[in-house]
MINU-559551 format. One record per residue: x, y, z of N, C-alpha, C in turn; residue number from 1. Coordinates in Angstrom, 3 decimals. Example, Ala and Ser with C-alpha at 12.3 -4.5 7.8 and 13.67 -1.06 7.14 Angstrom:
BEGIN
+----------+----------+----------+----------+----------+----------+----------+----------+----------+------+
!   n.east !  n.north !     n.up !  ca.east ! ca.north !    ca.up !   c.east !  c.north !     c.up ! resi !
+----------+----------+----------+----------+----------+----------+----------+----------+----------+------+
!   13.190 !   -5.690 !    7.800 !   12.300 !   -4.500 !    7.800 !   13.200 !   -3.300 !    7.800 !    1 !
!   12.850 !   -2.250 !    7.080 !   13.670 !   -1.060 !    7.140 !   12.900 !    0.030 !    7.870 !    2 !
+----------+----------+----------+----------+----------+----------+----------+----------+----------+------+
***
This chain:
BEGIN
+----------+----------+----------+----------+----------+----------+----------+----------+----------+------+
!   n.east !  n.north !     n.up !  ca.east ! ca.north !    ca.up !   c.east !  c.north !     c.up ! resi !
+----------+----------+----------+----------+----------+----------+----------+----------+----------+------+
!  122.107 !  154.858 !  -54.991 !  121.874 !  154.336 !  -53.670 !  120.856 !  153.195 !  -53.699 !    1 !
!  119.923 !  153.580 !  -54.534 !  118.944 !  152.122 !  -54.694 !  119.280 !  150.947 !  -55.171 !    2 !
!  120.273 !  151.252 !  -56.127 !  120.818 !  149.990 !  -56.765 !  121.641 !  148.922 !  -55.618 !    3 !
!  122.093 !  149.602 !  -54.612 !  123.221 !  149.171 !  -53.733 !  121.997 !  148.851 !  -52.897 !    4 !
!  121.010 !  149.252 !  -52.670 !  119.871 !  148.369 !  -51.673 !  119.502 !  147.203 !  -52.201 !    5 !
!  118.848 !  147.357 !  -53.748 !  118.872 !  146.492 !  -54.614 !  119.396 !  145.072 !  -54.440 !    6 !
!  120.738 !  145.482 !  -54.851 !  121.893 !  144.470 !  -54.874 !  121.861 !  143.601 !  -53.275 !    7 !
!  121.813 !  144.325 !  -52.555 !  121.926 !  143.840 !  -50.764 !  120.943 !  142.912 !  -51.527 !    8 !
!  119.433 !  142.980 !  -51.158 !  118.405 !  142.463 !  -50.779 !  118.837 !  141.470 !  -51.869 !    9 !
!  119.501 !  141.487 !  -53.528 !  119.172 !  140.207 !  -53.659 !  120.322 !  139.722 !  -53.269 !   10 !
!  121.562 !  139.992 !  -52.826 !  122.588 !  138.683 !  -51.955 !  122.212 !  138.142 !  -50.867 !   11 !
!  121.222 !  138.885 !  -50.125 !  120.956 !  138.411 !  -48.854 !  119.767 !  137.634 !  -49.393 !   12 !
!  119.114 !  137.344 !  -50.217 !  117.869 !  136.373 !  -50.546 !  118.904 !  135.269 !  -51.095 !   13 !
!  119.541 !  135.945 !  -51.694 !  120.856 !  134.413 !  -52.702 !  121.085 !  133.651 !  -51.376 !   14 !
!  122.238 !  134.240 !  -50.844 !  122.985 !  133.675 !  -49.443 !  121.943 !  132.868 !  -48.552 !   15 !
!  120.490 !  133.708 !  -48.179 !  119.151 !  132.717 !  -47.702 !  119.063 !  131.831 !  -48.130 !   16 !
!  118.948 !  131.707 !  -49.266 !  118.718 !  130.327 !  -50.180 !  119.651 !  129.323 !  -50.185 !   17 !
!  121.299 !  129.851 !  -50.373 !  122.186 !  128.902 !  -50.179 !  122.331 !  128.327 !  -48.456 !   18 !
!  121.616 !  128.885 !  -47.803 !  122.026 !  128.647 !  -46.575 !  120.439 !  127.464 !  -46.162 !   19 !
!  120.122 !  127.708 !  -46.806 !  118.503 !  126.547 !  -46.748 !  119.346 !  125.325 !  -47.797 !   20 !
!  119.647 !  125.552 !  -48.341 !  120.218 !  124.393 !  -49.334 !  121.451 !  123.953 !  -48.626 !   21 !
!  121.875 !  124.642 !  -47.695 !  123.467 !  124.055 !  -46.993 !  122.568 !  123.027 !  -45.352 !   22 !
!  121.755 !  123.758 !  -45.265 !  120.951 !  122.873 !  -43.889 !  120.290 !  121.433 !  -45.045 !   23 !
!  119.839 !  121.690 !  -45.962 !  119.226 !  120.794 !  -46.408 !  119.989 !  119.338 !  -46.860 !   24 !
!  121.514 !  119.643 !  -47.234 !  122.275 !  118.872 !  -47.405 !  123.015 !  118.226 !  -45.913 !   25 !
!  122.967 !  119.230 !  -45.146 !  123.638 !  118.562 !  -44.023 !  122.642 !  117.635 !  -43.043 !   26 !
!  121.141 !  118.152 !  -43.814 !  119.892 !  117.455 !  -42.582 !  119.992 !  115.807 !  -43.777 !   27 !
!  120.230 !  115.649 !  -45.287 !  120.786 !  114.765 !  -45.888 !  121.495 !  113.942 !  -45.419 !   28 !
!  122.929 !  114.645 !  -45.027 !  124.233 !  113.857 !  -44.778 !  124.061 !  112.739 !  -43.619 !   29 !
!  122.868 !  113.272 !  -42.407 !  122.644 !  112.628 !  -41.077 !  121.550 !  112.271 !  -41.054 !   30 !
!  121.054 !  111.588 !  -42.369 !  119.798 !  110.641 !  -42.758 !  119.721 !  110.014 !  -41.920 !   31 !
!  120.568 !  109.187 !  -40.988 !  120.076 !  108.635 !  -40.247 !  120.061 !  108.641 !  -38.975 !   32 !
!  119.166 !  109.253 !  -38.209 !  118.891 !  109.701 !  -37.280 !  118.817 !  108.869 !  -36.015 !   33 !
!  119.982 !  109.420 !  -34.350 !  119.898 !  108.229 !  -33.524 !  121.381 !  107.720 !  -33.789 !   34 !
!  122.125 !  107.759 !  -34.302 !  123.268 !  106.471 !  -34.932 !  124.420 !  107.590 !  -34.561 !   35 !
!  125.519 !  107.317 !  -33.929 !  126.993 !  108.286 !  -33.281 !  127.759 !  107.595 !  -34.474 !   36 !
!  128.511 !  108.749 !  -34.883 !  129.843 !  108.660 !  -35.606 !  130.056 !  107.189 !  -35.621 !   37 !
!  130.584 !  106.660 !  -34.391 !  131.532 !  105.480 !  -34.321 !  130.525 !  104.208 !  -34.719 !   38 !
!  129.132 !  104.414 !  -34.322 !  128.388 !  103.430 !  -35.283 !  128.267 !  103.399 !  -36.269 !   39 !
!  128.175 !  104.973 !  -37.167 !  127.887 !  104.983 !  -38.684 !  129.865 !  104.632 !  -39.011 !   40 !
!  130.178 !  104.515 !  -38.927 !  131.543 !  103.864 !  -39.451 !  131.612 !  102.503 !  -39.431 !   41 !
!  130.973 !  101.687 !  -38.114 !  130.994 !  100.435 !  -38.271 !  130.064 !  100.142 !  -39.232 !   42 !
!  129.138 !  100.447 !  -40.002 !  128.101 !  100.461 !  -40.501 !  128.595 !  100.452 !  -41.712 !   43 !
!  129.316 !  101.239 !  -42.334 !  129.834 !  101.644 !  -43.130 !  131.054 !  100.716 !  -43.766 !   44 !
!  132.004 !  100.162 !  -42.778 !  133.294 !   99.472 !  -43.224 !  132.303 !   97.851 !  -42.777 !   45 !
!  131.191 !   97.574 !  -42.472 !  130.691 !   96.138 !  -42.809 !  130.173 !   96.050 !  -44.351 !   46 !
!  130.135 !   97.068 !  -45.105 !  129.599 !   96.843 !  -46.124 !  130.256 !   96.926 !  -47.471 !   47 !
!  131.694 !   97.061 !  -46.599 !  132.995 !   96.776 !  -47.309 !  133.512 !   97.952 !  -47.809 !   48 !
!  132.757 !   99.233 !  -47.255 !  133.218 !  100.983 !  -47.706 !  133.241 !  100.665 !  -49.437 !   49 !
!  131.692 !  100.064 !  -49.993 !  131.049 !  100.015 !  -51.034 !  129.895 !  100.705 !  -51.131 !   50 !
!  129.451 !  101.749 !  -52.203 !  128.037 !  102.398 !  -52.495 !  127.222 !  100.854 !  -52.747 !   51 !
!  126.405 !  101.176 !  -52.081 !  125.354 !   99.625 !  -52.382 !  124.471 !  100.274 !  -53.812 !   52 !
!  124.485 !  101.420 !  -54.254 !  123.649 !  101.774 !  -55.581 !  124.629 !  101.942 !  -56.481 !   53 !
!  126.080 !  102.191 !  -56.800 !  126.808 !  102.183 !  -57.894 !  127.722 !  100.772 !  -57.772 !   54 !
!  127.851 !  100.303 !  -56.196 !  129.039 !   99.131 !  -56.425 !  130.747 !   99.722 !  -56.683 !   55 !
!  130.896 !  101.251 !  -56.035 !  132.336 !  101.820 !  -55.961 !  132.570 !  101.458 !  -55.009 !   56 !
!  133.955 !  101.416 !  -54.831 !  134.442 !  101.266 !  -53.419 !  134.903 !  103.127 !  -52.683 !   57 !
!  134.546 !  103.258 !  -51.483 !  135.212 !  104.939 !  -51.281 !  135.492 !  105.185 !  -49.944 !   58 !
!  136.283 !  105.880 !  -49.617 !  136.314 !  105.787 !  -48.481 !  134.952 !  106.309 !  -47.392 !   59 !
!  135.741 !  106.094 !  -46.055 !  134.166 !  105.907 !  -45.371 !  134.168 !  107.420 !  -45.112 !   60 !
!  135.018 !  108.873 !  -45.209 !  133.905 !  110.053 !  -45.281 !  133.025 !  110.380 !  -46.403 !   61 !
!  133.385 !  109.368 !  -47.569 !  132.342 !  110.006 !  -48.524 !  131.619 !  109.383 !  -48.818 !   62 !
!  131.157 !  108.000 !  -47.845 !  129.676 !  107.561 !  -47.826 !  128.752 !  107.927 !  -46.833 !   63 !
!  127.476 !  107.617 !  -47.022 !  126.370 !  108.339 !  -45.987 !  125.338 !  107.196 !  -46.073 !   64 !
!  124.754 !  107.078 !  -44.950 !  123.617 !  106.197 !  -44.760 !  122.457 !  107.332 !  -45.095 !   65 !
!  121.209 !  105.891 !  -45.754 !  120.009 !  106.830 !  -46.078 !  119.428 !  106.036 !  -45.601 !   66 !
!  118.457 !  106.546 !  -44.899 !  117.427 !  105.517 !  -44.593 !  116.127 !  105.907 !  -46.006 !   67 !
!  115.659 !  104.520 !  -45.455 !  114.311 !  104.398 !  -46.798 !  113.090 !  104.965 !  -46.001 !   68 !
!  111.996 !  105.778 !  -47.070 !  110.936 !  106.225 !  -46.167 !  109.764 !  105.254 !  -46.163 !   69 !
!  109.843 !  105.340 !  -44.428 !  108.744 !  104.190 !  -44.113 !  107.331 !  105.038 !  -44.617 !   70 !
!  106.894 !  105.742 !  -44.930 !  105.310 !  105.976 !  -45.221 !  105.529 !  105.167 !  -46.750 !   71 !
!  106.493 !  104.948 !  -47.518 !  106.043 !  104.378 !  -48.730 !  106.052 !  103.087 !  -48.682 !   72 !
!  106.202 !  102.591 !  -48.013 !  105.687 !  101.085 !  -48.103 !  104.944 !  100.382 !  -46.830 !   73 !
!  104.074 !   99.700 !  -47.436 !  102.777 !   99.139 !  -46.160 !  103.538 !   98.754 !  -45.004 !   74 !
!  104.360 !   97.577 !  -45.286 !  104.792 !   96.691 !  -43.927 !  105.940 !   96.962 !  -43.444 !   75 !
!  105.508 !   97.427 !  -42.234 !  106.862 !   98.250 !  -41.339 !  108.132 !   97.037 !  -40.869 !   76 !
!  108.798 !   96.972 !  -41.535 !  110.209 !   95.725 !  -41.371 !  110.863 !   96.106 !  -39.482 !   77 !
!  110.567 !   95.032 !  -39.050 !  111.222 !   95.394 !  -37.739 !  112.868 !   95.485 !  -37.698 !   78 !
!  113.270 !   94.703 !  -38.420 !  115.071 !   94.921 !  -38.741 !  115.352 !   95.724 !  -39.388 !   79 !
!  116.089 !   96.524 !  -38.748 !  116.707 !   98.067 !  -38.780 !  117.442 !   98.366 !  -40.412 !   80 !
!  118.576 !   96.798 !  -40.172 !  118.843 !   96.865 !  -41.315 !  118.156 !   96.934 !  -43.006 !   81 !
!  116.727 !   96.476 !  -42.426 !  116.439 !   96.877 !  -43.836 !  115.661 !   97.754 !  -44.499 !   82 !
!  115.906 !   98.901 !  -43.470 !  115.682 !  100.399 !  -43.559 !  116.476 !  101.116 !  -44.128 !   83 !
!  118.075 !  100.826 !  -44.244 !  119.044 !  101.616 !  -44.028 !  119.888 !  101.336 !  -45.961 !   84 !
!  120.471 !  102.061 !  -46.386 !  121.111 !  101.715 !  -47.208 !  122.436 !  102.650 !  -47.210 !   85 !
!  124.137 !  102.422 !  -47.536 !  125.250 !  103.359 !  -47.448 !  125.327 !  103.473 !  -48.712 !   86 !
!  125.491 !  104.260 !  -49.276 !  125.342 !  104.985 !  -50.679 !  126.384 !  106.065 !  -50.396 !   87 !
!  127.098 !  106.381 !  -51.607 !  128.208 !  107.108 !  -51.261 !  127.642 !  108.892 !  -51.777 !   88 !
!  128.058 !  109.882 !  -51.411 !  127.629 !  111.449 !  -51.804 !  126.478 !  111.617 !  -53.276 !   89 !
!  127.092 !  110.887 !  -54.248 !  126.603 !  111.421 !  -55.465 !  125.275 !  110.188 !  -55.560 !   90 !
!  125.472 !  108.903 !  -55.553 !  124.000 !  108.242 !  -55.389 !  123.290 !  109.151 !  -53.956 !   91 !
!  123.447 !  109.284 !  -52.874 !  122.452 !  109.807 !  -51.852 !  121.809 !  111.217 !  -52.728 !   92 !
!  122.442 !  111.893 !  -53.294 !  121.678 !  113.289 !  -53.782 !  120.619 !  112.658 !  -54.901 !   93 !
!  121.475 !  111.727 !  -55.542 !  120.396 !  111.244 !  -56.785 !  119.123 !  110.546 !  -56.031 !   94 !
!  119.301 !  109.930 !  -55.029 !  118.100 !  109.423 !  -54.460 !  117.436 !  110.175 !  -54.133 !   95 !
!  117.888 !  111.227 !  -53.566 !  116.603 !  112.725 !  -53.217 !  116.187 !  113.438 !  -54.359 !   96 !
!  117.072 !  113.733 !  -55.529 !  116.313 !  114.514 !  -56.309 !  116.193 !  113.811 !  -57.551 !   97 !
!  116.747 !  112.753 !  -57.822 !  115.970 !  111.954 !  -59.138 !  114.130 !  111.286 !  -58.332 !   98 !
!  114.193 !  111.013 !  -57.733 !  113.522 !  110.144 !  -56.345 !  114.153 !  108.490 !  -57.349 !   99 !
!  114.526 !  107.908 !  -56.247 !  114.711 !  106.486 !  -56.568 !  113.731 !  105.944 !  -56.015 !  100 !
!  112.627 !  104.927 !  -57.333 !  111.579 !  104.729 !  -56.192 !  112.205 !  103.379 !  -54.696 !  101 !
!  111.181 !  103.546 !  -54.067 !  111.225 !  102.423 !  -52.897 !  111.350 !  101.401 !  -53.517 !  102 !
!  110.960 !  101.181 !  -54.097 !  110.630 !   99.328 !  -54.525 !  112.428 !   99.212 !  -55.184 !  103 !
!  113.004 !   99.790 !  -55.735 !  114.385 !   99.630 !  -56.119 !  115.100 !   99.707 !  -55.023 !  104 !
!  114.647 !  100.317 !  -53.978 !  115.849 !  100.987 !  -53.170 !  115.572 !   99.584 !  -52.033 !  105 !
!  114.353 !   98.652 !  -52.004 !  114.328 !   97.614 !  -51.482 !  114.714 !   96.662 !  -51.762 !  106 !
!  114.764 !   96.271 !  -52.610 !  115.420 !   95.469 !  -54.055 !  117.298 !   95.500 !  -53.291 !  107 !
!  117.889 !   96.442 !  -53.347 !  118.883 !   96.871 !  -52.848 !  119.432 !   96.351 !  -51.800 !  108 !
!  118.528 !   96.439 !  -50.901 !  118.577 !   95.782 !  -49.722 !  118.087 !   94.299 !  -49.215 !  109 !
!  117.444 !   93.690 !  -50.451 !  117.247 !   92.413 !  -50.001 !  118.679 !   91.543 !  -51.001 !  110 !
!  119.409 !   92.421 !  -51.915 !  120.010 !   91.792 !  -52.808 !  121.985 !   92.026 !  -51.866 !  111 !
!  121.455 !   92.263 !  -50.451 !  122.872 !   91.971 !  -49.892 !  122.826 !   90.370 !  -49.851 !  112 !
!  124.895 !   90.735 !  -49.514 !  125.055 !   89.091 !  -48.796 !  124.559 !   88.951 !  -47.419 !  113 !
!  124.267 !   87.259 !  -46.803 !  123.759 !   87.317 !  -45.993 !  124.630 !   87.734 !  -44.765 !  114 !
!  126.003 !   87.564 !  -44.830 !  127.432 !   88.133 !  -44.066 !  126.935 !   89.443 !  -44.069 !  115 !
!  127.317 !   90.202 !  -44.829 !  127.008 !   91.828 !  -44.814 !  125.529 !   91.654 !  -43.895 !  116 !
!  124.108 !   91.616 !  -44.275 !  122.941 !   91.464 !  -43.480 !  123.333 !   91.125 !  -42.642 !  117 !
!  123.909 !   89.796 !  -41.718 !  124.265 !   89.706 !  -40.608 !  125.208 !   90.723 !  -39.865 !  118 !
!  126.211 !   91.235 !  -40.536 !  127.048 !   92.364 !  -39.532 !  126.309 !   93.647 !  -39.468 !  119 !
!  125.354 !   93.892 !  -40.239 !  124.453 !   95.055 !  -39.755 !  123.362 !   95.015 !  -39.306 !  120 !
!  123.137 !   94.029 !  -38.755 !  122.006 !   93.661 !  -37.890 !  122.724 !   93.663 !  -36.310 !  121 !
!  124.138 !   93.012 !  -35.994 !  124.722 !   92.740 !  -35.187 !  125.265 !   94.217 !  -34.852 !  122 !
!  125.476 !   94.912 !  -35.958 !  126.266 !   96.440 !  -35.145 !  124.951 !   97.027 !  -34.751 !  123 !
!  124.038 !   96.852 !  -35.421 !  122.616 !   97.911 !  -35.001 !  122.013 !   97.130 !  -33.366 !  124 !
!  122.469 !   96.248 !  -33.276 !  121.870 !   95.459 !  -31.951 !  120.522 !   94.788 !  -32.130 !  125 !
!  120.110 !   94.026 !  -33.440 !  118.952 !   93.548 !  -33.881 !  119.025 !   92.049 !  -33.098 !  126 !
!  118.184 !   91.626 !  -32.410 !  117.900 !   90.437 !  -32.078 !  116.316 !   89.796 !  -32.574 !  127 !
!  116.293 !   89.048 !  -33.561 !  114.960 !   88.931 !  -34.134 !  113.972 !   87.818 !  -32.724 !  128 !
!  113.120 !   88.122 !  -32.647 !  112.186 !   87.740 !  -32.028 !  111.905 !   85.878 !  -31.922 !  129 !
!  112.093 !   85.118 !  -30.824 !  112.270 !   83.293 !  -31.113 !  110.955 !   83.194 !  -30.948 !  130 !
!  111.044 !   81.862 !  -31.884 !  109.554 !   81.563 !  -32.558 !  109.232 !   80.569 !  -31.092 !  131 !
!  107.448 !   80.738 !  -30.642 !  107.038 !   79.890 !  -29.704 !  106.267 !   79.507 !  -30.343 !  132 !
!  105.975 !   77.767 !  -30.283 !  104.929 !   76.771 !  -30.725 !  103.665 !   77.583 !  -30.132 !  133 !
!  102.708 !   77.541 !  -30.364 !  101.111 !   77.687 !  -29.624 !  100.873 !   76.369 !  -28.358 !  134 !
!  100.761 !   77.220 !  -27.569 !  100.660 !   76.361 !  -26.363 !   98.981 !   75.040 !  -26.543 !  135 !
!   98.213 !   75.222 !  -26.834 !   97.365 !   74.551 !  -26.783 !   96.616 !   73.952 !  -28.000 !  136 !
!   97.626 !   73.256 !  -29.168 !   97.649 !   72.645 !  -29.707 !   96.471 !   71.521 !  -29.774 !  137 !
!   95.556 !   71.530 !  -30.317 !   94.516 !   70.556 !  -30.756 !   94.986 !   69.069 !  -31.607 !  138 !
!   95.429 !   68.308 !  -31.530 !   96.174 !   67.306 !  -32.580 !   95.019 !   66.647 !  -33.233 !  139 !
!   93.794 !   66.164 !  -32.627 !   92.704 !   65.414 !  -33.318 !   92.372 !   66.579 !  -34.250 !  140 !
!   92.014 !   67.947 !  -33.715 !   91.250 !   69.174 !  -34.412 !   92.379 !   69.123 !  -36.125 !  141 !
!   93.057 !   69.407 !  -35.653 !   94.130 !   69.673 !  -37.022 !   94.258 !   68.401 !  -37.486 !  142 !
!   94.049 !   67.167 !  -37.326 !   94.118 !   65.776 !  -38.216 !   93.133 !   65.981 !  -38.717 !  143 !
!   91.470 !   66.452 !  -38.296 !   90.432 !   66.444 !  -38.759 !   90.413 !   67.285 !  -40.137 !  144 !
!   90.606 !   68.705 !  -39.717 !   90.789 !   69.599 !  -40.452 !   91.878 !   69.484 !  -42.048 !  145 !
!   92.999 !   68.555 !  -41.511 !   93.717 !   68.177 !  -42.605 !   92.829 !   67.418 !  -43.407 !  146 !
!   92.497 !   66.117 !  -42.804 !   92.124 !   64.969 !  -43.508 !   90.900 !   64.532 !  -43.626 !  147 !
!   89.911 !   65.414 !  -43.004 !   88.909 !   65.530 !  -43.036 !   87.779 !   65.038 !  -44.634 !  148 !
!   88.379 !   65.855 !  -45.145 !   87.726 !   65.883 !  -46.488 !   87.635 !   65.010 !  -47.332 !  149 !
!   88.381 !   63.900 !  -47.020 !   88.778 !   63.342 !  -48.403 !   88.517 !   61.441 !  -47.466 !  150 !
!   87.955 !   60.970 !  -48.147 !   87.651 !   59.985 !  -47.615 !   88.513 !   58.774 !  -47.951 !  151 !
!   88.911 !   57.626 !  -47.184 !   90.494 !   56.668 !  -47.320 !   90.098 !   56.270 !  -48.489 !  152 !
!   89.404 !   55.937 !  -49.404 !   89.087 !   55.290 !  -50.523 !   89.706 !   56.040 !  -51.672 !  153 !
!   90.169 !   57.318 !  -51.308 !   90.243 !   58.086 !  -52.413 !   92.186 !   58.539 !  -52.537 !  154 !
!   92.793 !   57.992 !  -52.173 !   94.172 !   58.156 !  -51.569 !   94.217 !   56.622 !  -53.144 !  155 !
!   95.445 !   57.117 !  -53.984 !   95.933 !   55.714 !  -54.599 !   97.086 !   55.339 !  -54.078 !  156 !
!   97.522 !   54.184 !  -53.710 !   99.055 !   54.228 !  -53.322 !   99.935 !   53.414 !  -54.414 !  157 !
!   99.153 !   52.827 !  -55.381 !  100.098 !   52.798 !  -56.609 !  100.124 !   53.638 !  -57.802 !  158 !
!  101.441 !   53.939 !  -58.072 !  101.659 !   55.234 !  -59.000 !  101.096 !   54.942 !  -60.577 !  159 !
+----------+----------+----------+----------+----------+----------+----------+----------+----------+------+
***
């Protein structure tokens, strides 16, 4: 009779365990958090339903977006896209349990085309921020400051 208690307690610790490892893969699969089906597909077929870490082509259920973790690197990138990487089943596990560092997995993402970068900026709804001149522009201050230093005598104008 003990043995059969035995036995329970360790299937039900096994089965615990597989069932922490089945949440853990599925809290994996929906790395990226916020994003509906029909976006992670567009997401997915802009990047040509290619692993961006092996360069296979697969179809789009057996790739997964990962996002990169922002505590490892200083400067928080306001474009979404270059948070995100689609990596197909077997690179996403290797990125969690080999750890791929950040600095590769950025590398990754600056080494798209600029087409691809542009259609995932455009499906994520990224509009980068338009540059404004500084309204109160000094023009003597900044001639000074340029040219200040160096007195006309010291300029050659033949080579």
């Amino acid at each position: 009779m003990n043995t059969k208690r035995s036995d329970r307690k360790i299937f039900n610790l096994l089965s615990g365990n597989s069932r922490m490892r089945m949440r853990e893969m599925d809290m994996q699969k929906n790395d990226c958090r916020g994003t509906s089906p029909v976006l992670e597909k567009k997401l997915k077929i802009a990047v040509e339903q290619t692993c961006e870490l092996c360069h296979e082509y697969f179809p789009v259920s057996s790739l997964e977006i990962h996002t990169i973790s922002r505590r490892n690197y200083k400067e928080m990138v306001r474009d979404p896209s270059a948070r995100i990487l689609i990596v197909c089943n077997t690179c996403h596990n290797h990125i969690h349990r080999l750890p791929v560092p950040v600095g590769k997995q950025r590398a990754l993402v600056k080494a798209r085309s600029f087409f691809i970068r542009q259609d995932l900026r455009r499906i994520l709804g990224y509009k980068p921020k338009p540059y404004r001149a500084p309204d109160d522009i000094n023009i003597p201050l900044v001639y000074d400051e340029y040219f200040g230093r160096y007195s006309w005598g010291s300029y050659r104008l033949s080579g």
